[in-house]
PDB file of the backbone (N, CA, C, O) and the ligand in Angstrom, with CONECT records:
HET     ZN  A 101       1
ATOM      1  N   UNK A   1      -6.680 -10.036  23.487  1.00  0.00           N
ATOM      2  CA  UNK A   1      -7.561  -9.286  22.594  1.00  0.00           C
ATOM      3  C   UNK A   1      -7.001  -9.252  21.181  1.00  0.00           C
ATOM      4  O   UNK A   1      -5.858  -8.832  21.002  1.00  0.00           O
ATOM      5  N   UNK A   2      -7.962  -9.794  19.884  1.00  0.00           N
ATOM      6  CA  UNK A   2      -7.787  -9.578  19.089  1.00  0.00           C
ATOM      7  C   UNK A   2      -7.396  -7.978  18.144  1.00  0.00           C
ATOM      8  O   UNK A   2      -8.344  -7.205  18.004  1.00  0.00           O
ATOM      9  N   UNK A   3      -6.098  -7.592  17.581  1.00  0.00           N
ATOM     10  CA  UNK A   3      -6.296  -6.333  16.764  1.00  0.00           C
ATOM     11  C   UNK A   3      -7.056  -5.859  16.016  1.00  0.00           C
ATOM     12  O   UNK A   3      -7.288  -6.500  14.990  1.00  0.00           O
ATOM     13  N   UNK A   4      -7.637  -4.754  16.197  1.00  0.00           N
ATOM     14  CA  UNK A   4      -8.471  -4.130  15.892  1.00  0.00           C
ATOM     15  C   UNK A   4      -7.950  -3.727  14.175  1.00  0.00           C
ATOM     16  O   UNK A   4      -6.869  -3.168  13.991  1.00  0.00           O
ATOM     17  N   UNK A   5      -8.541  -3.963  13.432  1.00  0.00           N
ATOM     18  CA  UNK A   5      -8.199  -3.637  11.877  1.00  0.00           C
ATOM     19  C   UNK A   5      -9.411  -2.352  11.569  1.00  0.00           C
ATOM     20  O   UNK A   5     -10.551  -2.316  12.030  1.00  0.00           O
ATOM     21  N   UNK A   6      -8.790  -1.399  10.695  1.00  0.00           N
ATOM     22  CA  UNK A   6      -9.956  -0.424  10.484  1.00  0.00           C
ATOM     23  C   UNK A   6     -10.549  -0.710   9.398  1.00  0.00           C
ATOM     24  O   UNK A   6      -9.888  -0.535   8.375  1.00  0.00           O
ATOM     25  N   UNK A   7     -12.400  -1.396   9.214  1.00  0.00           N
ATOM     26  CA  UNK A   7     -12.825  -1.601   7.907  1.00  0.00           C
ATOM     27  C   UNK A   7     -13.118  -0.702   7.199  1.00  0.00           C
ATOM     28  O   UNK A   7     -14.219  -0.785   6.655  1.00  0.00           O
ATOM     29  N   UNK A   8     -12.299   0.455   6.933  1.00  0.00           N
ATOM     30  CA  UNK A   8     -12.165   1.519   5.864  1.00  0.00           C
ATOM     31  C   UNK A   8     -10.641   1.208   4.946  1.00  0.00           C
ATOM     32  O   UNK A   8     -10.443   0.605   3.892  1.00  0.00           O
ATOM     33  N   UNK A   9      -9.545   2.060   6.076  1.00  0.00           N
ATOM     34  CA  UNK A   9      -8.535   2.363   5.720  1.00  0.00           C
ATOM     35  C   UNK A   9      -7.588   0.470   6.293  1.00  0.00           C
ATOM     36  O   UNK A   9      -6.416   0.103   6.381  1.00  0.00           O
ATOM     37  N   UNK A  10      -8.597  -0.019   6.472  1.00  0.00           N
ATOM     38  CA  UNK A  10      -7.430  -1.324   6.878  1.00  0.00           C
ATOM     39  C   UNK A  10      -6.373  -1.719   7.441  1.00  0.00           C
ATOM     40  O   UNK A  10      -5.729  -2.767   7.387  1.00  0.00           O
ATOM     41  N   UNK A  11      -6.184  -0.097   8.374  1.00  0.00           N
ATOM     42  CA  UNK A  11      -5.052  -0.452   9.235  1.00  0.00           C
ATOM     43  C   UNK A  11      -5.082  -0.567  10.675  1.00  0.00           C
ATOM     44  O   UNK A  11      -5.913   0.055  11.335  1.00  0.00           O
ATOM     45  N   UNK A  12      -4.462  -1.115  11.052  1.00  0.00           N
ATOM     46  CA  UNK A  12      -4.876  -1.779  12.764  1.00  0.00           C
ATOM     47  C   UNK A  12      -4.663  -0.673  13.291  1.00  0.00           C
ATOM     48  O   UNK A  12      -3.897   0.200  12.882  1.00  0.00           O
ATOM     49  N   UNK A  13      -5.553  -0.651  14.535  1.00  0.00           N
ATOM     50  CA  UNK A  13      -5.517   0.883  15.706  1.00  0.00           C
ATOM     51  C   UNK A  13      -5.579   0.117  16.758  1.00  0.00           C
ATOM     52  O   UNK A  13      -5.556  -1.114  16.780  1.00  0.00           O
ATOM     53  N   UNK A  14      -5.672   0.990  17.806  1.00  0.00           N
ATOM     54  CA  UNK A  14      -5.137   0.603  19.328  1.00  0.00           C
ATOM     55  C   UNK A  14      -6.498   1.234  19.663  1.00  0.00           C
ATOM     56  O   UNK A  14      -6.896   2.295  19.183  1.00  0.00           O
ATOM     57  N   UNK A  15      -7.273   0.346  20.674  1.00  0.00           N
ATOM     58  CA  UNK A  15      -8.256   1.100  21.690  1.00  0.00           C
ATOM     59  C   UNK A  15      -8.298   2.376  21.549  1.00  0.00           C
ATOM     60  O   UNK A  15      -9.148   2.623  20.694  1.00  0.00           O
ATOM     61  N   UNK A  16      -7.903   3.157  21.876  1.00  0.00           N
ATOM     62  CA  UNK A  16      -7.753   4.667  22.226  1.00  0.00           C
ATOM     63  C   UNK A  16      -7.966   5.348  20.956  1.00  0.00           C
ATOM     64  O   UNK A  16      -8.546   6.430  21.042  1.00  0.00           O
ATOM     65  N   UNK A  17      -7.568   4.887  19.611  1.00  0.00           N
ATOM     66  CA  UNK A  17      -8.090   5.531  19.113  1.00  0.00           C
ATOM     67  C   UNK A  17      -9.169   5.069  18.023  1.00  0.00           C
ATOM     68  O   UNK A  17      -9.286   5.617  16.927  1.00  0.00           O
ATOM     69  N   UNK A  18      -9.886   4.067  18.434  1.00  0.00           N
ATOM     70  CA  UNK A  18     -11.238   3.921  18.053  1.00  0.00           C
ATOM     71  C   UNK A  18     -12.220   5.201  17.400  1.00  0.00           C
ATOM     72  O   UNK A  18     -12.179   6.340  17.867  1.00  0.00           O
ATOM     73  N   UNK A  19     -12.858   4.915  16.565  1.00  0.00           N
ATOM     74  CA  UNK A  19     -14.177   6.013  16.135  1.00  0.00           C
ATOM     75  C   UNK A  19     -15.058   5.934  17.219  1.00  0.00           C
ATOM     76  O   UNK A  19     -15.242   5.242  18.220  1.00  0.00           O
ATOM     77  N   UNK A  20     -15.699   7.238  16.445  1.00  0.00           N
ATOM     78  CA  UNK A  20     -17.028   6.945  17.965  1.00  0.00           C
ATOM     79  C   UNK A  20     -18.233   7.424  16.612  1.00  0.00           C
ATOM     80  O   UNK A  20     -18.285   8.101  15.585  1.00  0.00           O
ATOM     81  N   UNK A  21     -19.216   6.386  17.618  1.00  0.00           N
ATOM     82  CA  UNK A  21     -20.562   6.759  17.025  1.00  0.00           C
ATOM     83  C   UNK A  21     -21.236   7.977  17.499  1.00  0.00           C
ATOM     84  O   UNK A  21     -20.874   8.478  18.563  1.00  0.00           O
ATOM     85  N   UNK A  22     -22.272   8.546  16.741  1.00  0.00           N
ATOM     86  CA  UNK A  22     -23.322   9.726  17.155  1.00  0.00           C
ATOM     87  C   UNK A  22     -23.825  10.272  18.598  1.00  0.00           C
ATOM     88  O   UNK A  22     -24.003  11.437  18.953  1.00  0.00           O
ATOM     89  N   UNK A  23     -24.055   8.658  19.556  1.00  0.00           N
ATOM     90  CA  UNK A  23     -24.020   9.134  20.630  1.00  0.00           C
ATOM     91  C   UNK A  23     -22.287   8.930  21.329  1.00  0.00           C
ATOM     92  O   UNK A  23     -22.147   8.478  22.466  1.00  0.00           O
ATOM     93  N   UNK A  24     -21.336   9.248  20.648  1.00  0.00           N
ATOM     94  CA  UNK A  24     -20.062   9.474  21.455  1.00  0.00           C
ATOM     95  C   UNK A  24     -19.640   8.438  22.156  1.00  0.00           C
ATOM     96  O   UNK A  24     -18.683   8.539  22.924  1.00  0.00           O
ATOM     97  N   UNK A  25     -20.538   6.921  21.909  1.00  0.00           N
ATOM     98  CA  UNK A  25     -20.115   5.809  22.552  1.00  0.00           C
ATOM     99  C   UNK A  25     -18.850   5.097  21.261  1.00  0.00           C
ATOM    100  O   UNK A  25     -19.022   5.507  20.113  1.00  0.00           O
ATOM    101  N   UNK A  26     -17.727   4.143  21.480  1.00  0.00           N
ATOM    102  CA  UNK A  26     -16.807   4.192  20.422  1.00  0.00           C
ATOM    103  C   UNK A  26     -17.325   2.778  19.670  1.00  0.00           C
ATOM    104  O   UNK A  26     -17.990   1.844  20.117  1.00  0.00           O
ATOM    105  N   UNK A  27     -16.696   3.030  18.234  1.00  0.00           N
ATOM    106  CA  UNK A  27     -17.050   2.074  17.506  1.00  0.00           C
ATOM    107  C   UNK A  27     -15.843   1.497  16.758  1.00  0.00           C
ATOM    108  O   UNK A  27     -15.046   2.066  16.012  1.00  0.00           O
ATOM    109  N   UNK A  28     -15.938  -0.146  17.262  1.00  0.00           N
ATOM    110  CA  UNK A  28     -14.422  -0.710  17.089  1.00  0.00           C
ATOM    111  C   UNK A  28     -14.006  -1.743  15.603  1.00  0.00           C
ATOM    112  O   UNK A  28     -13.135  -2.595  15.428  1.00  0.00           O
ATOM    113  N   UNK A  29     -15.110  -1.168  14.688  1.00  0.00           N
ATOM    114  CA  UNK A  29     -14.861  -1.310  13.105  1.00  0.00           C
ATOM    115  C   UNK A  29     -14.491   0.186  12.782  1.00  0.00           C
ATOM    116  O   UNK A  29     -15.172   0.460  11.795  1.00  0.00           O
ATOM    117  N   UNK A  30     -14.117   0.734  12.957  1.00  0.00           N
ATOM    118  CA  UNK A  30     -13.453   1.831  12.330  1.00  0.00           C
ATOM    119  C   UNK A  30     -12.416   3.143  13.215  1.00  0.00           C
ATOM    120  O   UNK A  30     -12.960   3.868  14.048  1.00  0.00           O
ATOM    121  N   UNK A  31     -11.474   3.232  13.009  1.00  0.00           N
ATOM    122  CA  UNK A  31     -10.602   3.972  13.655  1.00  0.00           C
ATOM    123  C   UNK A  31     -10.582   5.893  13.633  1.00  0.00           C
ATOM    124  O   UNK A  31     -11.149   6.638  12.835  1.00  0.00           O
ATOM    125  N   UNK A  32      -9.908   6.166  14.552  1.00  0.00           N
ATOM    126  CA  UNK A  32     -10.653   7.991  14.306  1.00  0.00           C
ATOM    127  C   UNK A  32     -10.645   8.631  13.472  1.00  0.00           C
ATOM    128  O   UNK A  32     -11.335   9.630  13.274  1.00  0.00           O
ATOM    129  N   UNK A  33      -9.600   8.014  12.622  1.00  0.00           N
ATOM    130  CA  UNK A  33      -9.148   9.018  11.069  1.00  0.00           C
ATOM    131  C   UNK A  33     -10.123   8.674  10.078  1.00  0.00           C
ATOM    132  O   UNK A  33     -10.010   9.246   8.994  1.00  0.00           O
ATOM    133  N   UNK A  34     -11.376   7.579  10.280  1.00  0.00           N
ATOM    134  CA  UNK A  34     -12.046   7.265   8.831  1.00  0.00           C
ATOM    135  C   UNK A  34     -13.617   7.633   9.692  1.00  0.00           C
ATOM    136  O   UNK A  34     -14.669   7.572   9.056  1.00  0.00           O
ATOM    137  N   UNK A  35     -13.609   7.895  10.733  1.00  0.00           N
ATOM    138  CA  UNK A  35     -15.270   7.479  11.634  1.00  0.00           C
ATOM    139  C   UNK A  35     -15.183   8.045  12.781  1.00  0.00           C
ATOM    140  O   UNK A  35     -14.435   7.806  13.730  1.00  0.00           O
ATOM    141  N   UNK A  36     -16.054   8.872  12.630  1.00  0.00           N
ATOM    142  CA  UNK A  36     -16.104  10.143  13.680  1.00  0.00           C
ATOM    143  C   UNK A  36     -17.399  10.790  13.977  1.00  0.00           C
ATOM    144  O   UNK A  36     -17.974  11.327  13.030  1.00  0.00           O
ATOM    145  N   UNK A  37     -18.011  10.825  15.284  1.00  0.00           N
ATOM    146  CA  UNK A  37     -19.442  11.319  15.345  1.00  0.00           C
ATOM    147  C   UNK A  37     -20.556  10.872  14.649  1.00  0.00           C
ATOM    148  O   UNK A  37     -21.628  11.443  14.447  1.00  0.00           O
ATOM    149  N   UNK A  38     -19.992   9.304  14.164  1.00  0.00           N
ATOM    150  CA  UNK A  38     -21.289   8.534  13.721  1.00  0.00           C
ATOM    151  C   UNK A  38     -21.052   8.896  11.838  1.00  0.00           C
ATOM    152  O   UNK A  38     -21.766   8.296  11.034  1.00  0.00           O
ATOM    153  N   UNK A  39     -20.098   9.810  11.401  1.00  0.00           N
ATOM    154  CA  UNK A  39     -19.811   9.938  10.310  1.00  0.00           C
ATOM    155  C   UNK A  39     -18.324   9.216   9.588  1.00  0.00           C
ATOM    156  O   UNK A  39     -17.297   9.501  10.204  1.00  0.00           O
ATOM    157  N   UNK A  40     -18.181   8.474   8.562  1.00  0.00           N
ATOM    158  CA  UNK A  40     -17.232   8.873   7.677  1.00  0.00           C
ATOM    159  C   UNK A  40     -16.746  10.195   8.034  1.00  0.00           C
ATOM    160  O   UNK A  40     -17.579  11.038   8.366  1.00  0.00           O
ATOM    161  N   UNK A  41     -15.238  10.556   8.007  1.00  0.00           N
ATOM    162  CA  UNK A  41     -15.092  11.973   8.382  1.00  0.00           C
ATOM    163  C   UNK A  41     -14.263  12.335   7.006  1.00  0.00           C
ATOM    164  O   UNK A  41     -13.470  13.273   7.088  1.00  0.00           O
ATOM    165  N   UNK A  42     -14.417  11.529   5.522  1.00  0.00           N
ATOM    166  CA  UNK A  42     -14.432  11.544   4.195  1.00  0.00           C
ATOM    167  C   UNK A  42     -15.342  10.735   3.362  1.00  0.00           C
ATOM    168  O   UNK A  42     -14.942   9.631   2.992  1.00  0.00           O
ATOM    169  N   UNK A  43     -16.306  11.073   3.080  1.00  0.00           N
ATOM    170  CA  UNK A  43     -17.515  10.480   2.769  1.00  0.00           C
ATOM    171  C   UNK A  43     -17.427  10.739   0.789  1.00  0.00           C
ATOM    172  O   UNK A  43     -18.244  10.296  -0.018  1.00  0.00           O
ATOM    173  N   UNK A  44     -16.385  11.434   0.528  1.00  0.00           N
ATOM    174  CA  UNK A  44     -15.989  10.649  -1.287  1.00  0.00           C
ATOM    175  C   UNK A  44     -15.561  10.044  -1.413  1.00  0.00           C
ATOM    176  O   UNK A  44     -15.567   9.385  -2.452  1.00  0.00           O
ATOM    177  N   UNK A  45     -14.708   9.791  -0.181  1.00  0.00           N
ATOM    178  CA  UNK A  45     -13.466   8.829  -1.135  1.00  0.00           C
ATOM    179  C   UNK A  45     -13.769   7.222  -1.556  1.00  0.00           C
ATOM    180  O   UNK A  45     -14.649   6.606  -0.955  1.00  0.00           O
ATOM    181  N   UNK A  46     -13.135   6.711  -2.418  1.00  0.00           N
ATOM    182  CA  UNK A  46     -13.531   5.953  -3.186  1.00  0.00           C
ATOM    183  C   UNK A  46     -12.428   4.645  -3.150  1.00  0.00           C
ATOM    184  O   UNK A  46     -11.262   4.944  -2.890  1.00  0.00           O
ATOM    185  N   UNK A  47     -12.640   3.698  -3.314  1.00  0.00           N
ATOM    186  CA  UNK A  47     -11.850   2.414  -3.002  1.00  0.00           C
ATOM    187  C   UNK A  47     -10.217   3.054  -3.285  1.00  0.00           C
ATOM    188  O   UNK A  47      -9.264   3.050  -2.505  1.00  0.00           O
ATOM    189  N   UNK A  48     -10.306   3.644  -4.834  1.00  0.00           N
ATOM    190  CA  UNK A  48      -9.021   3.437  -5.612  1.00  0.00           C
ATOM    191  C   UNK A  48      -8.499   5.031  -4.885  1.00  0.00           C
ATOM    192  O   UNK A  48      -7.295   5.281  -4.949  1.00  0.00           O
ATOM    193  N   UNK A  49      -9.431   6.058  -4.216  1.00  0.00           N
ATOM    194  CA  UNK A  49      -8.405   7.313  -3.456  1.00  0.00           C
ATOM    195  C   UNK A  49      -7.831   6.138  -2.480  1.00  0.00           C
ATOM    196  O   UNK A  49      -6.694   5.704  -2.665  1.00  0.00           O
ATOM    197  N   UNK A  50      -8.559   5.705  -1.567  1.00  0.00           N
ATOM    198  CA  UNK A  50      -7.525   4.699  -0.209  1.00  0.00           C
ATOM    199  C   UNK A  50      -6.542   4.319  -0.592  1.00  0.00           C
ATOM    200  O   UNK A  50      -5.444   4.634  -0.132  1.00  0.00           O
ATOM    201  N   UNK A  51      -6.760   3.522  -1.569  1.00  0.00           N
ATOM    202  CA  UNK A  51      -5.401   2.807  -1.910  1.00  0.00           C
ATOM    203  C   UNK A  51      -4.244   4.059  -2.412  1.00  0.00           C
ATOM    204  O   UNK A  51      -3.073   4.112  -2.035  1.00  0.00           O
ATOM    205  N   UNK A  52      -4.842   4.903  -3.240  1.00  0.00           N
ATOM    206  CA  UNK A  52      -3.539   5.904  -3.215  1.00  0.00           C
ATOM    207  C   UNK A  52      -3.068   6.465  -2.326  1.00  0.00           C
ATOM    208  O   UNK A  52      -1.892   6.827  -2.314  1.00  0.00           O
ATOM    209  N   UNK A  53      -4.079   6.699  -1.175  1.00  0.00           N
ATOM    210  CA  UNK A  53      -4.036   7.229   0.206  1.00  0.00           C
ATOM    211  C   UNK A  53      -2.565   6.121   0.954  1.00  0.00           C
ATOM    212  O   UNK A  53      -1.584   6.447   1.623  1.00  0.00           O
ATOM    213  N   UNK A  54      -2.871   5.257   0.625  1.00  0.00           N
ATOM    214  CA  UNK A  54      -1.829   4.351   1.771  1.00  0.00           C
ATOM    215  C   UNK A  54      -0.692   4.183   0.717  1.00  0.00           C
ATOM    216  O   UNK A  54       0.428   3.978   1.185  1.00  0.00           O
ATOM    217  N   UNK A  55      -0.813   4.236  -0.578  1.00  0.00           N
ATOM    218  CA  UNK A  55       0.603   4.388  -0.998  1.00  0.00           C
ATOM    219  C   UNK A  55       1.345   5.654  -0.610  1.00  0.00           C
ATOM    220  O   UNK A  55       2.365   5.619   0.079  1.00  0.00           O
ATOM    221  N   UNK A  56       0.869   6.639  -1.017  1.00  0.00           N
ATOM    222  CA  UNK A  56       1.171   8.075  -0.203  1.00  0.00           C
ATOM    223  C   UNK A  56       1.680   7.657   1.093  1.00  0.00           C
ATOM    224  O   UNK A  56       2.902   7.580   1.214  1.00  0.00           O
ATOM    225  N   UNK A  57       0.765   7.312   2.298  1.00  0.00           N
ATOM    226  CA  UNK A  57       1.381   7.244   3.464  1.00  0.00           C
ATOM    227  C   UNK A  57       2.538   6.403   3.089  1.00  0.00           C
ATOM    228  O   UNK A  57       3.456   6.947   3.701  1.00  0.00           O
ATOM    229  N   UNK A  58       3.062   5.360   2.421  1.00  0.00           N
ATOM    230  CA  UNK A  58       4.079   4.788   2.547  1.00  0.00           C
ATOM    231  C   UNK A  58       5.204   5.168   2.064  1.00  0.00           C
ATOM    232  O   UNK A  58       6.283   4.786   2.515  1.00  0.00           O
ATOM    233  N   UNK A  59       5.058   6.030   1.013  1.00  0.00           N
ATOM    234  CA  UNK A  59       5.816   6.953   0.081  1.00  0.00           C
ATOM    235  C   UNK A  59       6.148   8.129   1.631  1.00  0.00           C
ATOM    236  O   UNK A  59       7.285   7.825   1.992  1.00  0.00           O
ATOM    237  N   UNK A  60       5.827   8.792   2.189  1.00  0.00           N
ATOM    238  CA  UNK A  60       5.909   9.774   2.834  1.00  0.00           C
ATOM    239  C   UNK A  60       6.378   9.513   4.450  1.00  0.00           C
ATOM    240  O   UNK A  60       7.172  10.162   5.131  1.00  0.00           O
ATOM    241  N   UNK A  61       5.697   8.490   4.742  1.00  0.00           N
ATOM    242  CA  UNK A  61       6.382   8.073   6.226  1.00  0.00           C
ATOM    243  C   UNK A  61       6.934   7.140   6.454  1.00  0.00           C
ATOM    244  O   UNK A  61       6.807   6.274   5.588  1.00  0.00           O
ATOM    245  N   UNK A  62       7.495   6.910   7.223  1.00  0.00           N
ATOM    246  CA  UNK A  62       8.636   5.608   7.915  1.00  0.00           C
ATOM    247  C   UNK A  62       7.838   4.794   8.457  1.00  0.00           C
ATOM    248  O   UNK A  62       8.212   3.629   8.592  1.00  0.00           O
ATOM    249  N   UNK A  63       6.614   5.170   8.880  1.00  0.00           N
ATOM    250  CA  UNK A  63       5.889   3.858  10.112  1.00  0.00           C
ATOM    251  C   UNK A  63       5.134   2.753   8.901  1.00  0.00           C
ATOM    252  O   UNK A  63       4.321   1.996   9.432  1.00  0.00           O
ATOM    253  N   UNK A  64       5.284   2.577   7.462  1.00  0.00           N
ATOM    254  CA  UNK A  64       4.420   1.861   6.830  1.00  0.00           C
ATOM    255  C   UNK A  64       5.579   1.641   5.467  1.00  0.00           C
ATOM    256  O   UNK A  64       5.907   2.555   4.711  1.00  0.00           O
ATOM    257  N   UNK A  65       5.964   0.544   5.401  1.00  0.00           N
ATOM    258  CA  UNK A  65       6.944   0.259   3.851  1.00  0.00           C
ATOM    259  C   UNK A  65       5.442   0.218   2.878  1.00  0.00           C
ATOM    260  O   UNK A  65       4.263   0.234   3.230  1.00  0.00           O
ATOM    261  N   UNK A  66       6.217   0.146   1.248  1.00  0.00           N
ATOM    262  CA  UNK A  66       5.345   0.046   0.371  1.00  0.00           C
ATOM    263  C   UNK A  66       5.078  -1.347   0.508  1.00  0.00           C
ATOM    264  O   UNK A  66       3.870  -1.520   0.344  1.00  0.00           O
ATOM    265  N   UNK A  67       5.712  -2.483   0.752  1.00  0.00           N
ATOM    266  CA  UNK A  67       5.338  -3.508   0.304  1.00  0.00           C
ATOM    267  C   UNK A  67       3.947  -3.844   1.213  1.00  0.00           C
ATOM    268  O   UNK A  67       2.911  -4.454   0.951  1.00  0.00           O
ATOM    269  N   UNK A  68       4.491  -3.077   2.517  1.00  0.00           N
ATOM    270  CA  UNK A  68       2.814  -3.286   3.849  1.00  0.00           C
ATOM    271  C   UNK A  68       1.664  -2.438   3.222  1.00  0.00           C
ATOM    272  O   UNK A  68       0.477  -2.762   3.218  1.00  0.00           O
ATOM    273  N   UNK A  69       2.140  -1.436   2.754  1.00  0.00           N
ATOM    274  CA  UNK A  69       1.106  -1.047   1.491  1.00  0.00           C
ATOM    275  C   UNK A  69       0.399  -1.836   1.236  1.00  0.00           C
ATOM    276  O   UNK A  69      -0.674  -2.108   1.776  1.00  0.00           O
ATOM    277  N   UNK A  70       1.116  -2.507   0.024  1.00  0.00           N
ATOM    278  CA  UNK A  70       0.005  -2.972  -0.358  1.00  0.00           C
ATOM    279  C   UNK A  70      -0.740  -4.090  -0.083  1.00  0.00           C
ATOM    280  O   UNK A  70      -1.711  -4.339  -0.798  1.00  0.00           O
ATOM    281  N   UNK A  71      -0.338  -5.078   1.186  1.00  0.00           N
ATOM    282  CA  UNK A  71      -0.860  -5.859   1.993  1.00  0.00           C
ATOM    283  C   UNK A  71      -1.665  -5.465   2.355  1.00  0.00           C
ATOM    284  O   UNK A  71      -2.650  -6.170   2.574  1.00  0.00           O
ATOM    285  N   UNK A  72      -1.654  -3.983   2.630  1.00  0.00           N
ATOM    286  CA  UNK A  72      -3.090  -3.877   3.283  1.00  0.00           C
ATOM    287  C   UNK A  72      -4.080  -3.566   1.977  1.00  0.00           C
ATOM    288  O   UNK A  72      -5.172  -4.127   2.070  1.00  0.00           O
ATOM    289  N   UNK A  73      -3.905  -2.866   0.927  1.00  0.00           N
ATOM    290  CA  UNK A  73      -4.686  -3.140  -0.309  1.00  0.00           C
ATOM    291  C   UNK A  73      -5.252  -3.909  -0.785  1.00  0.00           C
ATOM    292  O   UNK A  73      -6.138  -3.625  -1.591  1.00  0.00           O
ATOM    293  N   UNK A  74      -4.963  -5.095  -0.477  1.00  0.00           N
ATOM    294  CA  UNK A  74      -5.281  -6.233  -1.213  1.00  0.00           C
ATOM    295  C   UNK A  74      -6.913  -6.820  -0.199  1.00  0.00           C
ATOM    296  O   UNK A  74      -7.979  -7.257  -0.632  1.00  0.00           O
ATOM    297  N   UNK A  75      -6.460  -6.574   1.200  1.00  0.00           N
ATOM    298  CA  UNK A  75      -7.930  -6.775   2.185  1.00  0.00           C
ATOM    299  C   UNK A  75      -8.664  -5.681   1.633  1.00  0.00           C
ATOM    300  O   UNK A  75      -9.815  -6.003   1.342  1.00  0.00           O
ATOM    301  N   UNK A  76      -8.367  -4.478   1.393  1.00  0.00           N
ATOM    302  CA  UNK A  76      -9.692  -3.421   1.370  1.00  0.00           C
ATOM    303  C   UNK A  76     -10.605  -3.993   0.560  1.00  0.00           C
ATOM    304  O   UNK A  76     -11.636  -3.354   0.768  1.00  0.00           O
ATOM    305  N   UNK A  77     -10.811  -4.775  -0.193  1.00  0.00           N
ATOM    306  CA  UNK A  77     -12.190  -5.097  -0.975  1.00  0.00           C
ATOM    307  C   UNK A  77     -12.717  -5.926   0.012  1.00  0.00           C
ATOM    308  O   UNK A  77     -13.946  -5.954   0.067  1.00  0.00           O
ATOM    309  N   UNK A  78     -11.988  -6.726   0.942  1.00  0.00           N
ATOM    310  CA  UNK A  78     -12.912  -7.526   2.005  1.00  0.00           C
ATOM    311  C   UNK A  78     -13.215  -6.336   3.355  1.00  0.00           C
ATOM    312  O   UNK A  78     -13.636  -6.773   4.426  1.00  0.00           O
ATOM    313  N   UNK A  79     -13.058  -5.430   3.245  1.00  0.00           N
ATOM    314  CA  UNK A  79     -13.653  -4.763   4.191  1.00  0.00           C
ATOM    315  C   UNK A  79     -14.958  -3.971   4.382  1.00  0.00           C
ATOM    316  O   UNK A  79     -15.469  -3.410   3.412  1.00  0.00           O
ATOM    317  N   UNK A  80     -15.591  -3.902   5.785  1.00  0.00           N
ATOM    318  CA  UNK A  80     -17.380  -3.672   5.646  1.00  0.00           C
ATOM    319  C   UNK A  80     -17.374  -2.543   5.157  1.00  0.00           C
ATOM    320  O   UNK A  80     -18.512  -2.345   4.733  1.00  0.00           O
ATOM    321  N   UNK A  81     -16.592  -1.479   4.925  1.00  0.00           N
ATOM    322  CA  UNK A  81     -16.708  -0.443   4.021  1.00  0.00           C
ATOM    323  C   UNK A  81     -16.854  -0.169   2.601  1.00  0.00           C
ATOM    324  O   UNK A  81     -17.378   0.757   1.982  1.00  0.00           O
ATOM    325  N   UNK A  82     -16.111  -1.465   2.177  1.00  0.00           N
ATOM    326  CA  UNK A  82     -16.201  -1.129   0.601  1.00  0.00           C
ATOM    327  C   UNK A  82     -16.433  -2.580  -0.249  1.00  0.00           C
ATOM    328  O   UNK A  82     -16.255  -2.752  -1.455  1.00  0.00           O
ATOM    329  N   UNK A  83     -16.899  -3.597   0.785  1.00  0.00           N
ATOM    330  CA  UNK A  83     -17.521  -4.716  -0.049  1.00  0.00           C
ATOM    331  C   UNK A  83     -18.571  -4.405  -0.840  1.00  0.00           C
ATOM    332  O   UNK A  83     -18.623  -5.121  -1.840  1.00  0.00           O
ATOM    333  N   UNK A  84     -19.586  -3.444  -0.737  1.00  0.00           N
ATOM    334  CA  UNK A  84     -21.001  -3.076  -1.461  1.00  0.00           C
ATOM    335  C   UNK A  84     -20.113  -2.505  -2.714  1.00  0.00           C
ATOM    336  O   UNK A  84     -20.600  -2.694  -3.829  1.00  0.00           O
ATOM    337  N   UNK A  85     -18.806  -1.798  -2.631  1.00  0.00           N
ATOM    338  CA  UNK A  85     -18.508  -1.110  -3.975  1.00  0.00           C
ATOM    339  C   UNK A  85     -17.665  -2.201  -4.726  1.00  0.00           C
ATOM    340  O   UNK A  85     -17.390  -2.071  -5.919  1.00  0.00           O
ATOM    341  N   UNK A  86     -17.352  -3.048  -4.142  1.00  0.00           N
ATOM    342  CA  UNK A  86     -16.546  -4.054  -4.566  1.00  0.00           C
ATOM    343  C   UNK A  86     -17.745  -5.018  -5.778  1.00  0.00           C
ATOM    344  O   UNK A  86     -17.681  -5.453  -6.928  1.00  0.00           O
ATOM    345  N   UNK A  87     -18.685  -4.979  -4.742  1.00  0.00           N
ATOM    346  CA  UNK A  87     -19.767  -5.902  -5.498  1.00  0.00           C
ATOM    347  C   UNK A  87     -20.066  -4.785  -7.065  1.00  0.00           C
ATOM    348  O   UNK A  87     -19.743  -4.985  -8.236  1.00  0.00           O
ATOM    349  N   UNK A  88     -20.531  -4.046  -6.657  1.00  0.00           N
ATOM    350  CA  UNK A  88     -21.023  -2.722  -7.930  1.00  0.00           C
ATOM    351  C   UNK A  88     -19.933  -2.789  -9.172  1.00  0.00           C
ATOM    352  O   UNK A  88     -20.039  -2.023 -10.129  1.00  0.00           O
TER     353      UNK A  88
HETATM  354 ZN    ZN A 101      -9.337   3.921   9.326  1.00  0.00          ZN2+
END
């Protein structure tokens, strides 16, 4: 099985913690922390909060260096979340 990448926050999740859609069935483009009950479970945030968002996480925790930072930064404009703002 291919890894699951989250097309929000761009970081790979494990089965289990998949989003779930409205009817509570799970949805495996987006992981629990960005997609929840069929919602965004942050519906402002904006290309350039994420990216501060994951520098933060890398600044603050051990499970993510800056440089994976910003590897994953560099996909968020190819992701189904924020290609429409990418285009705009
Ligand atoms: Zn996510």
């Amino acid at each position: 099985m291919k890894p699951l990448i989250c097309q929000s926050c761009g970081l790979p999740f494990s089965e289990k913690m998949r989003g779930t859609n409205r009817d509570q069935s799970k949805n495996s483009d987006y992981c629990l922390g960005c997609f929840k009950n069929g919602e965004y479970t942050d519906h402002h945030i904006t290309i350039q909060d994420m990216k501060k968002r994951l520098l933060d996480m890398a600044r603050h925790h051990d499970e993510m260096s800056i440089e994976e930072a910003h590897q994953v930064i560099q996909i968020l404009p190819d992701l189904k979340r924020w290609k429409m703002t990418h285009i705009l």
